[in-house]
C-alpha positions in Angstrom: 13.4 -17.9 -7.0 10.5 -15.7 -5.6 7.9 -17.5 -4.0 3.9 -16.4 -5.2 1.4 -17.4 -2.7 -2.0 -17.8 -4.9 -5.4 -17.3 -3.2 -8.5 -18.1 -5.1 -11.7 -20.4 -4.2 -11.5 -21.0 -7.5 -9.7 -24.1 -8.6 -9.2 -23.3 -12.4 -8.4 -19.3 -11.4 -5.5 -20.9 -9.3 -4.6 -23.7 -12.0 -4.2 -21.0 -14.7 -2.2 -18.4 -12.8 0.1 -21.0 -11.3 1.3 -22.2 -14.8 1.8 -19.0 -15.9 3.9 -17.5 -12.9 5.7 -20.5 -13.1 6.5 -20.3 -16.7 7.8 -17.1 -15.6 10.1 -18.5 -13.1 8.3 -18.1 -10.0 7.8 -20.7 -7.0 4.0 -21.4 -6.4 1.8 -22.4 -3.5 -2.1 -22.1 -3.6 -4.8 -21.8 -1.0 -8.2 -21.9 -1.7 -9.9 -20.0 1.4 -8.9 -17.6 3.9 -7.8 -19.8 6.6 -5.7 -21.8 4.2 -4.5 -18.2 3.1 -3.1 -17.8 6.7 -1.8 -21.2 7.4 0.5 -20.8 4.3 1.4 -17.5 4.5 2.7 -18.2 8.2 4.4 -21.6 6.6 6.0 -20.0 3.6 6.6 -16.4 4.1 6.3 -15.9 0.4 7.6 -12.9 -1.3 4.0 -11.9 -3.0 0.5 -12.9 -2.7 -2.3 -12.9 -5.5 -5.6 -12.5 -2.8 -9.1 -12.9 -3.8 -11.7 -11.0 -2.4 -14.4 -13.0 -1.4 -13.4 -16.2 -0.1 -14.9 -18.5 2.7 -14.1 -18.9 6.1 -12.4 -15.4 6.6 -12.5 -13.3 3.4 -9.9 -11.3 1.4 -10.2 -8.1 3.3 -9.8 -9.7 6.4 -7.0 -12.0 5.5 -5.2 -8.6 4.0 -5.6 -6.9 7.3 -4.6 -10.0 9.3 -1.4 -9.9 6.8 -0.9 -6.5 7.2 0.0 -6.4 10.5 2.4 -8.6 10.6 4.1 -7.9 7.4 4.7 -5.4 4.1 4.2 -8.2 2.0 3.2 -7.0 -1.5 -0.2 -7.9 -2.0 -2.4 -7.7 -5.4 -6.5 -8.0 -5.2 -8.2 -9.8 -7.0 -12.1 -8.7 -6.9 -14.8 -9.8 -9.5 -16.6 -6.4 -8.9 -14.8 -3.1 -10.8 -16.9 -0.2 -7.8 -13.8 2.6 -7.4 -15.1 2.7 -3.4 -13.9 -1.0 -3.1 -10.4 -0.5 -4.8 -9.9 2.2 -2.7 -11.1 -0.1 0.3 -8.4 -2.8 -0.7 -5.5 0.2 -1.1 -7.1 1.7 2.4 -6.2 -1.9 3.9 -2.6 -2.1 2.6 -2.7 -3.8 -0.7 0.1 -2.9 -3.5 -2.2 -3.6 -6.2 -5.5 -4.8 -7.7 -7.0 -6.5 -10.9 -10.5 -7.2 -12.0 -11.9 -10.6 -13.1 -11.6 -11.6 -15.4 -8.2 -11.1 -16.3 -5.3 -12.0 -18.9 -3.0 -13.8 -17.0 0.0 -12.3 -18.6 -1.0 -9.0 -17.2 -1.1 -10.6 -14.1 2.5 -11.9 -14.4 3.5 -8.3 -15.4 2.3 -6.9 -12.3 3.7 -8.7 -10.6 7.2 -8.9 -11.5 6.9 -4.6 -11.5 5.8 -4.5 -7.7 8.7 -7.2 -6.7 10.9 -5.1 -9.4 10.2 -1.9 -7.4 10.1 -3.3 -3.8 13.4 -4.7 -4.5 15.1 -1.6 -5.5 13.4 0.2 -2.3 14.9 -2.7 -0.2 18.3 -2.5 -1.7 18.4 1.5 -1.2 20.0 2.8 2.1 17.5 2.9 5.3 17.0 6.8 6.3 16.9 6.9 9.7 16.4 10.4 10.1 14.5 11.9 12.1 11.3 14.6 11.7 10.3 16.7 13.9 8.3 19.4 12.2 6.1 21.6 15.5 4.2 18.7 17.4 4.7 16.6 14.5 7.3 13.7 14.8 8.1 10.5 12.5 10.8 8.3 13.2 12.1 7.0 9.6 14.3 4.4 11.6 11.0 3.1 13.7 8.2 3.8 11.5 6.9 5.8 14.4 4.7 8.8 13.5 3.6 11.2 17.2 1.4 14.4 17.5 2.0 15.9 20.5 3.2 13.0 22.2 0.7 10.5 20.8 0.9 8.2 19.1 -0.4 7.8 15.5 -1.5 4.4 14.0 -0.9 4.9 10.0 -1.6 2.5 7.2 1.4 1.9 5.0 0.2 4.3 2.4 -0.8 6.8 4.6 2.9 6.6 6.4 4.7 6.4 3.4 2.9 9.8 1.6 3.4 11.9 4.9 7.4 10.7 5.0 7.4 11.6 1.3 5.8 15.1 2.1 8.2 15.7 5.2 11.5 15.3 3.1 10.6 17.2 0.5 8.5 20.1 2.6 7.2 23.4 0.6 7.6 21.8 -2.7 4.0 21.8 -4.6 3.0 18.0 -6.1 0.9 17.2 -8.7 -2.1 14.1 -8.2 0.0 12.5 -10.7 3.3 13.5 -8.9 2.3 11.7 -6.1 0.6 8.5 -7.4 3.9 8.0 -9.4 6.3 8.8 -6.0 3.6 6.4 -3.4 1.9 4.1 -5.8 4.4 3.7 -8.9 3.8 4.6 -12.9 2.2 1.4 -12.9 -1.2 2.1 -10.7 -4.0 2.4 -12.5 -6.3 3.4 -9.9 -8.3 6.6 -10.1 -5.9 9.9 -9.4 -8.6 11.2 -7.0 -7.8 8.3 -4.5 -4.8 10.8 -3.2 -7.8 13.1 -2.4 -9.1 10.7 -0.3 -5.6 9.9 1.8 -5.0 13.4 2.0 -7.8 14.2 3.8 -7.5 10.9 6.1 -4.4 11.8 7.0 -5.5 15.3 8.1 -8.8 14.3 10.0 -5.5 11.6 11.9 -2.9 14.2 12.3 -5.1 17.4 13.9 -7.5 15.2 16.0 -4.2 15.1 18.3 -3.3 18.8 18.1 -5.3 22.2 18.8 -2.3 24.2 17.5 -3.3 24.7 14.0 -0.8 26.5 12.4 2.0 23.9 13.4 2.2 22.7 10.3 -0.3 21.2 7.6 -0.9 19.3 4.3 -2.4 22.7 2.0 -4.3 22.2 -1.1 -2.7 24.4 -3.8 -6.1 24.9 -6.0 -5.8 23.3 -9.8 -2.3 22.4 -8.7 -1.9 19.7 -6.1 -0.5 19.4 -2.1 2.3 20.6 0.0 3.6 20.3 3.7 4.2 23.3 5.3 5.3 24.3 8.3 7.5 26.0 11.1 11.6 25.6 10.3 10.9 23.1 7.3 12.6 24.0 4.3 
C-alpha cells in the first residue's frame, strides 16, 4: 500500500482528499503547515506528497526545495492561483505535477496513481550507468554527476534528466511535444513552451563553465524543436 502524505492548511481540503485516496487504496497522513510537512515526511518517507502552496510557518515552495534535496519524491502542487510563471516556478523547484483549486478530487486521485504508475516502471527498469563524456562535457548516469570542464554542475531534476535524455540520443531533432512526453509524461498539462525555458537554463548553466564553444551544444532547429550536438556523438 503506497503511502500519500497530504499537505493543506485547509482542514476540509485534507478531509476530502484523504477519503478519496483512501477509497482508492492508498495509506494517508495529513499535515496542515510546513513544519508539520517536514516532521512527517522525515517520520513516514511516504511514496507521494499532495503540497499546497501557501502554507504557514515555512510555505510550499520552501518545503518542496527542503524535500528536494534530500529526495526524488514525487510531488504534486496544489496552488489556488492558475499564473503560468508560478507553475513553472513549482516544476523549476522539482515538483512532478501541479493542480489548481479548486479541483475534482477524482482528478486528483488519477494523477496521482499515473506519476506513481510511471515512477514505478522507471524504478523497475535497469540503472544505466554509463558514462558521457561529450568535449568538456561529462555526466555520470551512475552518480547523477553532471561536470564542465572539471566543475561541477548543480542541476535540478528536470534540468538533469532532459540533458541525459539529449546525450543518449545525440543528433536526433525533438519536437516541444517530443520532449514534454519523454521528461514530463503524456499526462503534463503544463504549457509546451516551459521546455523553452529549461532549454535555455540549461545553456546559460552548461557555457558559463566553458569558453570553448563549439564543444558541443543544445541547437534550436527553427519550427522544429532541439538537438545535442557535438564532437564524436553519434
Amino acid at each position: 500500500m503506497k503511502t500519500v502524505l497530504v499537505v493543506d492548511d485547509d482542514p476540509n481540503i485534507c478531509r476530502i482528499t484523504k477519503l478519496y485516496l483512501e477509497k482508492s487504496g492508498y495509506s494517508v497522513e495529513t499535515a496542515h503547515d510546513g513544519d508539520q510537512a517536514l516532521a512527517q515526511f522525515d517520520k513516514l518517507s511516504p511514496d507521494f506528497i499532495v503540497l499546497d502552496l501557501m502554507l504557514p510557518k515555512r510555505d510550499g515552495w520552501a518545503v518542496c526545495q527542503k524535500i528536494r534535496a534530500m529526495s526524488d519524491v514525487p510531488i504534486l502542487m496544489l496552488t489556488a492561483r492558475g499564473q503560468v510563471e508560478e507553475r513553472i516556478e513549482g516544476l523549476q523547484m522539482g515538483a512532478d505535477d501541479y493542480l489548481i483549486k479548486p479541483f475534482d478530487p477524482n482528478e486528483l486521485v488519477a494523477r496521482i496513481t499515473t506519476i506513481l504508475r510511471r515512477t514505478t516502471l522507471r524504478s523497475d527498469a535497469p540503472v544505466p550507468t554509463n558514462l558521457y563524456e561529450i568535449g568538456s562535457l561529462r555526466l555520470d548516469a551512475g552518480s547523477h554527476e553532471v561536470t564542465v570542464e572539471g566543475h561541477y554542475v548543480a542541476l535540478p531534476k528536470k534540468e538533469y534528466e532532459l540533458l541525459l535524455f539529449f546525450l543518449r540520443n545525440p543528433n536526433q531533432v525533438f519536437t516541444r511535444e517530443e520532449l514534454i512526453a519523454k521528461i514530463w509524461g503524456w499526462d503534463f498539462e503544463g504549457e509546451d513552451r516551459v521546455v523553452d525555458l529549461y532549454i535555455k537554463r540549461l545553456r546559460q548553466k552548461l557555457s558559463a563553465l566553458t569558453q570553448r564553444r563549439d564543444d558541443w551544444s543544445i541547437r534550436t532547429v527553427w519550427g522544429v524543436g532541439y538537438k545535442f550536438e557535438g564532437p564524436g556523438a553519434c
